[in-house]
N, CA, C and O of each residue as an XYZ file, in Angstrom:
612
protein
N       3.765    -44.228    -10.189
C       3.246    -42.898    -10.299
C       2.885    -42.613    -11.757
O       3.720    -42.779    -12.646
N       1.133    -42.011    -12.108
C       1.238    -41.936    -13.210
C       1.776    -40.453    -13.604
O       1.918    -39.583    -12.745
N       2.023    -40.271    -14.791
C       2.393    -38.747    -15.337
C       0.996    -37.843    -15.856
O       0.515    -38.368    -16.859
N       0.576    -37.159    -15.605
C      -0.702    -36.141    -15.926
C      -0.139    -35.484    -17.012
O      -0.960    -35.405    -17.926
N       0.932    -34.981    -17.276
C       1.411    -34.266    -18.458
C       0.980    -34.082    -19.259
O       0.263    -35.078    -19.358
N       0.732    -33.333    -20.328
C      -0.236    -33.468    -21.740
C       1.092    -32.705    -22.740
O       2.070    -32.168    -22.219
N       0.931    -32.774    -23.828
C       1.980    -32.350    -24.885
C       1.075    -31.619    -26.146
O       0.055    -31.912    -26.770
N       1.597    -31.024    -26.145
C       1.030    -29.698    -27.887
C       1.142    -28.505    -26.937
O       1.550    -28.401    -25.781
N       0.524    -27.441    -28.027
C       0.453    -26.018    -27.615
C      -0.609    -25.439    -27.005
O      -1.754    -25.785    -27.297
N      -0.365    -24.532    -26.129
C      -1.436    -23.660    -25.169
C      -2.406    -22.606    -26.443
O      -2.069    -22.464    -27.618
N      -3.256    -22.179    -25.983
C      -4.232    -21.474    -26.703
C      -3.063    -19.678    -27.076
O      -3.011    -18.977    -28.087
N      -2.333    -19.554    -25.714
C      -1.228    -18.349    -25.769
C      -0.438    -18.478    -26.899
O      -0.582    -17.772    -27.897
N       0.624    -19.600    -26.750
C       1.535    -19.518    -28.284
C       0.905    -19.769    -28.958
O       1.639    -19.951    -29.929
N       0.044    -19.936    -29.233
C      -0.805    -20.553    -30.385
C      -0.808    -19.103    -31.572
O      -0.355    -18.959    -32.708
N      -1.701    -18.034    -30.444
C      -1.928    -16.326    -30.720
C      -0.483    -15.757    -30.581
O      -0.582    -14.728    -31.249
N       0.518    -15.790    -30.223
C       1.618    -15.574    -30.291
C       2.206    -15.537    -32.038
O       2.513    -14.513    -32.649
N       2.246    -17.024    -32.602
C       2.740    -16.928    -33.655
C       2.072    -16.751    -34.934
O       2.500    -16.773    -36.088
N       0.598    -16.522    -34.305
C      -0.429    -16.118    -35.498
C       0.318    -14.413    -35.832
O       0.610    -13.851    -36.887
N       0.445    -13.922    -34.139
C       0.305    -12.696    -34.328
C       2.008    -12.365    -35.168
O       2.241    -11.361    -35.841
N       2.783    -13.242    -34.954
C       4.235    -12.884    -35.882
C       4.041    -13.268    -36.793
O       4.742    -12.672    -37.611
N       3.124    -14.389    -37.495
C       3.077    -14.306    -39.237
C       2.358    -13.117    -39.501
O       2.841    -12.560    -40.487
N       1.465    -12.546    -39.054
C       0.743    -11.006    -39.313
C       2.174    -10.388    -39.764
O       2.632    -10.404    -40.906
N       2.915     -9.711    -38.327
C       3.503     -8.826    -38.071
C       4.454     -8.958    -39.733
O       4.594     -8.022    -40.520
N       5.087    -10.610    -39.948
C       5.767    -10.562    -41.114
C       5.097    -10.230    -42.073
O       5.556     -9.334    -42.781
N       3.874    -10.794    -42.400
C       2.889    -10.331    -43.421
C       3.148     -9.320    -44.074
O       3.426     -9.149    -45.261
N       2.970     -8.233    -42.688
C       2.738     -6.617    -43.180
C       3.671     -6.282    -43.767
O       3.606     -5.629    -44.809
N       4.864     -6.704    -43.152
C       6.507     -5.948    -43.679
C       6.313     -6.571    -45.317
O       6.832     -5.850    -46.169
N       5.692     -7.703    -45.779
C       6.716     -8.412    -46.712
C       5.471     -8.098    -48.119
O       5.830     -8.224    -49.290
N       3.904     -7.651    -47.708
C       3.568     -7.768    -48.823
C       3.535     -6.135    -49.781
O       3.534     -5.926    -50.994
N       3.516     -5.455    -48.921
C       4.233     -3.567    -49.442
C       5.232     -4.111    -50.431
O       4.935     -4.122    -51.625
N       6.319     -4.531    -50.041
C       7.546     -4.961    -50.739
C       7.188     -5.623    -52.437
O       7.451     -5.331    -53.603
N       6.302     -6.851    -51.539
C       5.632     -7.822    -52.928
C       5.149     -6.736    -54.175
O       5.289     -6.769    -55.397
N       4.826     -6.244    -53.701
C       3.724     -5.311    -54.895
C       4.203     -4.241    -55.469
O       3.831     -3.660    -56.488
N       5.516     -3.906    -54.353
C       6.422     -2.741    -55.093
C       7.165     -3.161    -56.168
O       7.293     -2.348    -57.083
N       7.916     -4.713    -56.324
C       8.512     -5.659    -56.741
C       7.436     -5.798    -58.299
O       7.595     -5.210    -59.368
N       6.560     -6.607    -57.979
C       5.667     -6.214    -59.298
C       5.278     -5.103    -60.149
O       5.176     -4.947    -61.366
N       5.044     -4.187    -58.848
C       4.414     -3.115    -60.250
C       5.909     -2.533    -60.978
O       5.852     -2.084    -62.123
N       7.437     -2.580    -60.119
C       8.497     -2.351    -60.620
C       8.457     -3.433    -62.160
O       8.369     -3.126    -63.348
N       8.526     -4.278    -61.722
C       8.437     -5.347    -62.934
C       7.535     -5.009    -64.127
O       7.981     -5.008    -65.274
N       6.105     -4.689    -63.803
C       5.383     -4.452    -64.972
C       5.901     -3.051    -65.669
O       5.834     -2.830    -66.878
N       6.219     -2.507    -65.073
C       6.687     -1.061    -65.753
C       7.520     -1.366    -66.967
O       7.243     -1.271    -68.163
N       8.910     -1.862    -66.183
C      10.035     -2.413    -66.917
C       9.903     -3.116    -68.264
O      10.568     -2.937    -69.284
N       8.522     -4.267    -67.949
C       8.066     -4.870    -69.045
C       7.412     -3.858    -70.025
O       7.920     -3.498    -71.088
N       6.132     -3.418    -69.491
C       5.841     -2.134    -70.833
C       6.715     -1.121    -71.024
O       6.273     -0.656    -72.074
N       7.701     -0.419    -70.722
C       8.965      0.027    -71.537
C       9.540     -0.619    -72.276
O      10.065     -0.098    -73.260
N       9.615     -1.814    -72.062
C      10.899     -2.877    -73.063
C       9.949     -3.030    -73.875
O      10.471     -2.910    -74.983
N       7.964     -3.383    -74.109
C       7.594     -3.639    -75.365
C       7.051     -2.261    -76.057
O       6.486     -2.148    -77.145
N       7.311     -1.478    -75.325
C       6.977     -0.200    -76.231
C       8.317      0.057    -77.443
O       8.347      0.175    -78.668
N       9.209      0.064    -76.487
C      10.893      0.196    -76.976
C      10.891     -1.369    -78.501
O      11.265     -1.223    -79.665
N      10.573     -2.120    -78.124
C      10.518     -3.351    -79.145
C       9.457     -3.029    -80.623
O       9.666     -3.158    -81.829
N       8.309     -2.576    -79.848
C       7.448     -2.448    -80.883
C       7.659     -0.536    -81.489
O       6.756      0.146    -81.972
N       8.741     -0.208    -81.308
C       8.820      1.155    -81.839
C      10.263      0.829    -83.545
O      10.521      1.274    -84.664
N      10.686     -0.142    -82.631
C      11.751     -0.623    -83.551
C      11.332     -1.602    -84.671
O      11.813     -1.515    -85.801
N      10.377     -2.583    -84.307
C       9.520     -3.064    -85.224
C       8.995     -2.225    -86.771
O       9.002     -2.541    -87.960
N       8.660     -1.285    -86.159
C       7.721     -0.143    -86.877
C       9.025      0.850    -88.135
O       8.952      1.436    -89.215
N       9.977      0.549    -87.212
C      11.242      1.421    -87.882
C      11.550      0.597    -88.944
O      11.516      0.939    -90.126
N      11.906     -0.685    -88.444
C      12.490     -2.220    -89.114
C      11.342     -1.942    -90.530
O      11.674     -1.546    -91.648
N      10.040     -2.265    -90.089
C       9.455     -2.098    -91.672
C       9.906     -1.366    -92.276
O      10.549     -1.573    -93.304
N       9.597     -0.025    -91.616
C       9.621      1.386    -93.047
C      10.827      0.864    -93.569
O      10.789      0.460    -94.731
N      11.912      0.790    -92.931
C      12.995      0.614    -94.203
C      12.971     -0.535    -95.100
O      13.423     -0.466    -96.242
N      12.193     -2.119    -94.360
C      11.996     -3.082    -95.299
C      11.028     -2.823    -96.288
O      11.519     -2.840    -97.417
N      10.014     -2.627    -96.256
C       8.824     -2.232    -97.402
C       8.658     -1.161    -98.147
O       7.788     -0.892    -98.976
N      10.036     -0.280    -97.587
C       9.927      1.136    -98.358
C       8.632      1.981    -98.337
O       8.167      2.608    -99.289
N       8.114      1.884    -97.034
C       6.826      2.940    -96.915
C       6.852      3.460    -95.525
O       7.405      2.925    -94.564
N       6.257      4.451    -95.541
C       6.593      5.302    -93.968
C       5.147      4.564    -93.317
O       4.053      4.207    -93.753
N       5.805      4.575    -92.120
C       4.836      3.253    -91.125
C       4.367      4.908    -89.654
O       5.218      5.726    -89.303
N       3.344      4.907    -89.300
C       2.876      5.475    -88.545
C       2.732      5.021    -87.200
O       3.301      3.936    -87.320
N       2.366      5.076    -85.963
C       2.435      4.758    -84.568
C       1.224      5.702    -84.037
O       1.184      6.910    -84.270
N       0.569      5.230    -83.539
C      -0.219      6.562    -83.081
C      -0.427      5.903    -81.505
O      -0.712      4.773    -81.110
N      -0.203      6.898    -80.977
C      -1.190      7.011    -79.166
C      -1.920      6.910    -78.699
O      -2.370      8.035    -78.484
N      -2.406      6.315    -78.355
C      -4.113      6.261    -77.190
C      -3.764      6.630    -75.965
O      -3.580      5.639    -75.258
N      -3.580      7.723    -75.366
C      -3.624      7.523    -73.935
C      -5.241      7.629    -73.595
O      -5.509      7.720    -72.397
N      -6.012      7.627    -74.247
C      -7.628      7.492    -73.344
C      -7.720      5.475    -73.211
O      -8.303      4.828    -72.340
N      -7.137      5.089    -74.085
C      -7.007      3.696    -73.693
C      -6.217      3.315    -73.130
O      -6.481      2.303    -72.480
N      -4.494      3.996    -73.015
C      -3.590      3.351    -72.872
C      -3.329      2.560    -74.095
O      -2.955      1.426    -73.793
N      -3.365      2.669    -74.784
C      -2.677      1.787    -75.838
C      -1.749      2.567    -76.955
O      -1.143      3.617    -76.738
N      -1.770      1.605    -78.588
C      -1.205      2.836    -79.309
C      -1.239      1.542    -80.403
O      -1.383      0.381    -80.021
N      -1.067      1.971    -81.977
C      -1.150      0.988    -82.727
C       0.080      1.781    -84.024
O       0.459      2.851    -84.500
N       0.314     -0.116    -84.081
C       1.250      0.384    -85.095
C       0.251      0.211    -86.804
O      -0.013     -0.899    -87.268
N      -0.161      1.527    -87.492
C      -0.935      1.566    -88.246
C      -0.650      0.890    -89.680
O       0.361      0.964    -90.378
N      -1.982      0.139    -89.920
C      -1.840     -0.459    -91.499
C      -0.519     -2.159    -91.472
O      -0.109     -2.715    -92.491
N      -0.194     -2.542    -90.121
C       0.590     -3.270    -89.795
C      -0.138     -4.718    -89.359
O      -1.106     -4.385    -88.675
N      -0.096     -6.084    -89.451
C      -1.081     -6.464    -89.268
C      -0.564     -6.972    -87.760
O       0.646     -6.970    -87.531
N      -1.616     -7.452    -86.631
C      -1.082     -8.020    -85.771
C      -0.573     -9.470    -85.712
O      -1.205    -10.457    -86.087
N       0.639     -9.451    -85.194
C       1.062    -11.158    -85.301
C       0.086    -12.046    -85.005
O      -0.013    -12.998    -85.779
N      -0.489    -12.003    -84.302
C      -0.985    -13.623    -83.939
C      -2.904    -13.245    -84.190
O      -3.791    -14.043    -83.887
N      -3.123    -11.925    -84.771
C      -4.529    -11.989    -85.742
C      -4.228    -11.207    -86.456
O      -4.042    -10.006    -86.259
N      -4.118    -12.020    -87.706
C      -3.672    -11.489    -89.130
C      -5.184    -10.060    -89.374
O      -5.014     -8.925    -89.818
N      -6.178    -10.523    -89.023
C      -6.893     -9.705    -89.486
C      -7.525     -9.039    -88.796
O      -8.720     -8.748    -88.862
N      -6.122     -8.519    -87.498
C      -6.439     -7.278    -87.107
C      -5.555     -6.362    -87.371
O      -4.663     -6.598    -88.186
N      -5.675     -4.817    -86.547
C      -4.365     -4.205    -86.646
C      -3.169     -4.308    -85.281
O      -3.219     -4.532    -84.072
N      -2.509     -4.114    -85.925
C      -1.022     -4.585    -84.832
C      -1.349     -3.414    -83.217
O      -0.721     -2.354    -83.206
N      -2.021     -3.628    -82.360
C      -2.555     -2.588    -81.518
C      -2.030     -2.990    -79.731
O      -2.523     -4.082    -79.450
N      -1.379     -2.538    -78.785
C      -0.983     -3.111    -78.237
C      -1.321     -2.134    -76.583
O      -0.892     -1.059    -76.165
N      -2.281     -3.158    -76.018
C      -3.117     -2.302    -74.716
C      -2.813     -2.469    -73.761
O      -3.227     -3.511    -73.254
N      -2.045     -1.699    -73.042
C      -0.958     -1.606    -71.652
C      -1.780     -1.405    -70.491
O      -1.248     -1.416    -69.381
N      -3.072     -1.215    -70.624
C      -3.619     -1.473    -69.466
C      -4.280     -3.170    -68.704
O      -4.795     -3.347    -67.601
N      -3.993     -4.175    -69.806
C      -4.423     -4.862    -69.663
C      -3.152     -5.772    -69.490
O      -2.057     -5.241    -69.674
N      -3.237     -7.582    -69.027
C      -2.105     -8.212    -68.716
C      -1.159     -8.464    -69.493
O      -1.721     -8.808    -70.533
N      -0.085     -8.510    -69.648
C       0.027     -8.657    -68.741
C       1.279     -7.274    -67.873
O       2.265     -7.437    -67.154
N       0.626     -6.054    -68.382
C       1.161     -4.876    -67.637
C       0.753     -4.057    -66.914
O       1.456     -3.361    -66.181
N      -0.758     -4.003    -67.036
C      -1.214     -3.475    -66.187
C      -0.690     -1.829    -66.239
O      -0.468     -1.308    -65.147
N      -0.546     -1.243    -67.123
C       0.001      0.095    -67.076
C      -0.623      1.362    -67.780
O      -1.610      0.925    -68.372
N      -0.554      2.338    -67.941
C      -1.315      3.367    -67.908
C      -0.321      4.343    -68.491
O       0.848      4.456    -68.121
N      -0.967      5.093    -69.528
C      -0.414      6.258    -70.183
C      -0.379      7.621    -69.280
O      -1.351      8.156    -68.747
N       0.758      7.979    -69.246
C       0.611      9.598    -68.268
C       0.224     10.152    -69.329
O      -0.962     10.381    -69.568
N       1.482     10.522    -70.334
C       1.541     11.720    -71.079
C       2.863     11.069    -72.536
O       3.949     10.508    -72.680
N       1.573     11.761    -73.385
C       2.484     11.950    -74.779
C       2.634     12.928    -75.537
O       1.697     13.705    -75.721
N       4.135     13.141    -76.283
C       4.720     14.425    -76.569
C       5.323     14.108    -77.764
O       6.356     13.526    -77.433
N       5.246     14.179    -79.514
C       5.731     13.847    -80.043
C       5.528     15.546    -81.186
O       4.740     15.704    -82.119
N       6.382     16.382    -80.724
C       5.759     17.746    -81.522
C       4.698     18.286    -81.101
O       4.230     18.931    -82.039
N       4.034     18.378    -80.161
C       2.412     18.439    -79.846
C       1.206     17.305    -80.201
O      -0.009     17.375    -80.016
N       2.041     16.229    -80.789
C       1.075     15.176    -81.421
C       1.295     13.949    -80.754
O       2.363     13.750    -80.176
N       0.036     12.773    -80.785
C      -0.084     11.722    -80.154
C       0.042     10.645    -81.180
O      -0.539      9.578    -80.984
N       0.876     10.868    -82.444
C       1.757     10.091    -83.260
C       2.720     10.402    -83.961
O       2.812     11.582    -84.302
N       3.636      9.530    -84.350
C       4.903      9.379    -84.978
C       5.218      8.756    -86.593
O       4.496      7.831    -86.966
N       5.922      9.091    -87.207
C       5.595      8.397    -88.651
C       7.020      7.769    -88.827
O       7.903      8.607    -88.646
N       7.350      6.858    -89.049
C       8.520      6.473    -89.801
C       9.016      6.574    -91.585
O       8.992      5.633    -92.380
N       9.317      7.578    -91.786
C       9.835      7.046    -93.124
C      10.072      6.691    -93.765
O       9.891      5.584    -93.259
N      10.586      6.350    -95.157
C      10.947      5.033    -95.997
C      12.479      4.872    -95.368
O      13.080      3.803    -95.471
N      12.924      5.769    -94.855
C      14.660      5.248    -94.726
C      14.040      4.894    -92.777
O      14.966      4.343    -92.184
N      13.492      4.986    -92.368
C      13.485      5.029    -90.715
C      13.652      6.270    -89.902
O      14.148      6.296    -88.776
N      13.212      7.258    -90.544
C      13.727      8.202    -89.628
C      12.310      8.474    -89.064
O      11.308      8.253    -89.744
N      12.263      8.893    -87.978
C      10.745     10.157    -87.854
C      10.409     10.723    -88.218
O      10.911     10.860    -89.334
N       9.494     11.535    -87.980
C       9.041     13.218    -88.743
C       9.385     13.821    -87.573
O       9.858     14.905    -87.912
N       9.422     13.715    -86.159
C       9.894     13.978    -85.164
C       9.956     13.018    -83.990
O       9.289     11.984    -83.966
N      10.861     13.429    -82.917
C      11.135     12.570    -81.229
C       9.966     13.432    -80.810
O       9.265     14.365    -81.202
N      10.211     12.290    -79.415
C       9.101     12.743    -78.493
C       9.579     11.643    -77.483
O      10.585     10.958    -77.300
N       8.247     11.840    -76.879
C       8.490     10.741    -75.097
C       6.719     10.179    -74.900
O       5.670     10.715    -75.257
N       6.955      9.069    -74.281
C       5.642      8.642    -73.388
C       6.104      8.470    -72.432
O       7.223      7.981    -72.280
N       5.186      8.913    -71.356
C       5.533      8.149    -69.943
C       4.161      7.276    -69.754
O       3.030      7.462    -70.203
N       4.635      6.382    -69.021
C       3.749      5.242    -68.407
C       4.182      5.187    -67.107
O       5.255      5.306    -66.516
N       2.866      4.939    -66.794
C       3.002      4.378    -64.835
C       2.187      3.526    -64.524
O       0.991      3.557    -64.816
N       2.978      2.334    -63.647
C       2.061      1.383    -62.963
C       1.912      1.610    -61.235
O       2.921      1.504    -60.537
N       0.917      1.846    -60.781
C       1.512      2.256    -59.262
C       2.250      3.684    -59.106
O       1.682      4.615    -59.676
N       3.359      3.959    -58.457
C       4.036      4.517    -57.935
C       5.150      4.613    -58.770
O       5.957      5.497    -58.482
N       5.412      3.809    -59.872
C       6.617      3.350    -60.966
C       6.058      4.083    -61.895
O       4.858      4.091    -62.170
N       7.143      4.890    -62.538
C       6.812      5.692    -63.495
C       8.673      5.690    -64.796
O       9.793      5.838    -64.308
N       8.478      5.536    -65.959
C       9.098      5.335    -67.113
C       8.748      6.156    -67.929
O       7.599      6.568    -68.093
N       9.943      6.542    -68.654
C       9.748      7.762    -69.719
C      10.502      6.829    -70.544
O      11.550      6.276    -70.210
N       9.800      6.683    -71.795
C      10.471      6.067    -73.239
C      10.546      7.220    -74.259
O       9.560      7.629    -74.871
N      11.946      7.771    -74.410
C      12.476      8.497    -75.205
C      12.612      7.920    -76.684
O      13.010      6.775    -76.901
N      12.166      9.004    -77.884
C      12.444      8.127    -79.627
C      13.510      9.542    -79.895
O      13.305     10.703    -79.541
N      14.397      9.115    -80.457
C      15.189     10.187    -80.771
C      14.909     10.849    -82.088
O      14.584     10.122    -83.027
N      14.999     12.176    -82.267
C      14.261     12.907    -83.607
C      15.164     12.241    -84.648
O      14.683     11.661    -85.621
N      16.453     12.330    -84.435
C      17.034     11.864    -85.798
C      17.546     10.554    -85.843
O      18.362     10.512    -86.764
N      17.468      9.681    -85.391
C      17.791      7.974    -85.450
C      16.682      7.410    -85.609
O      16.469      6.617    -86.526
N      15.454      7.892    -84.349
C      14.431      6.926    -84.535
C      14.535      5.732    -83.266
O      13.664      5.099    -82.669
N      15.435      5.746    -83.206
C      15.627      4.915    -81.748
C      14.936      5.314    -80.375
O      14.791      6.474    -79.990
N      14.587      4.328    -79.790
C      14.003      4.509    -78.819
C      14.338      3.784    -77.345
O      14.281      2.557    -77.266
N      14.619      4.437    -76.416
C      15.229      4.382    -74.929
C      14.367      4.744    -73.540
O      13.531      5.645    -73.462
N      14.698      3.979    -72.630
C      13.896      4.471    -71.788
C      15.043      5.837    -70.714
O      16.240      6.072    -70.544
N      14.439      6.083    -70.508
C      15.345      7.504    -69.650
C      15.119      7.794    -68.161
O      15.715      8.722    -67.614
């Protein structure tokens, strides 16, 4: 007797488990992207917070008050008269809308002004806050009026 049998999959399971990698799809890539833009946030807070301390670190090394100013029409902000590390012959300028953060200026508050000065000892002329948002993720980086330090909140 021969056997007629045939072996693999029907055209049914076939659409069956297309349709459960979908179904996982959907659940898992919302998540993916919440996961990232959480991440990029985190990252432009920590280099705002880095490059605010930078700026402090001079004034007291060179004995000259170092400035910061804001762009929120770019998203960016530069640390003024500073050169940038890796092009000496630019200025130290650092653009959060681009990679790798992808992030965006809400709002800046430093006295009514969209810069900050450091002193010869490190202090400010005043605190203030930026917020940034990537997505749905939103960070407030606090500079404190009298330290100069800067935190996210």
């Amino acid at each position: 007797m021969r056997s007629t049998r045939r072996y693999g999959f029907t055209l049914a399971e076939l659409a069956c488990v297309v349709v459960i990698i979908g179904m996982l799809a959907s659940i898992a890539v919302p998540r993916f992207s919440n996961s990232i833009a959480l991440q990029r946030v985190e990252s432009a807070a920590r280099r705002i917070i880095v490059d605010f301390a930078v700026a402090q670190s001079l004034a007291k090394t060179t004995n000259t008050s170092v400035n910061v100013t804001i762009k929120p029409s770019t998203d960016s902000y530069v640390l003024v008269g500073i050169p940038h590390p890796d092009f000496p012959s630019r200025e130290y300028e650092t653009v959060l809308r681009e990679e790798p953060y992808g992030a965006s200026i809400d709002s800046v508050d430093f006295g009514g002004l969209d810069n900050m000065n450091y002193d010869v000892f490190g202090v400010p002329d005043n605190g203030g806050s930026i917020v940034i948002r990537v997505g749905s993720r939103v960070r407030t980086i606090v500079v404190d009026a009298d330290t100069g330090k800067a935190s996210v909140q």
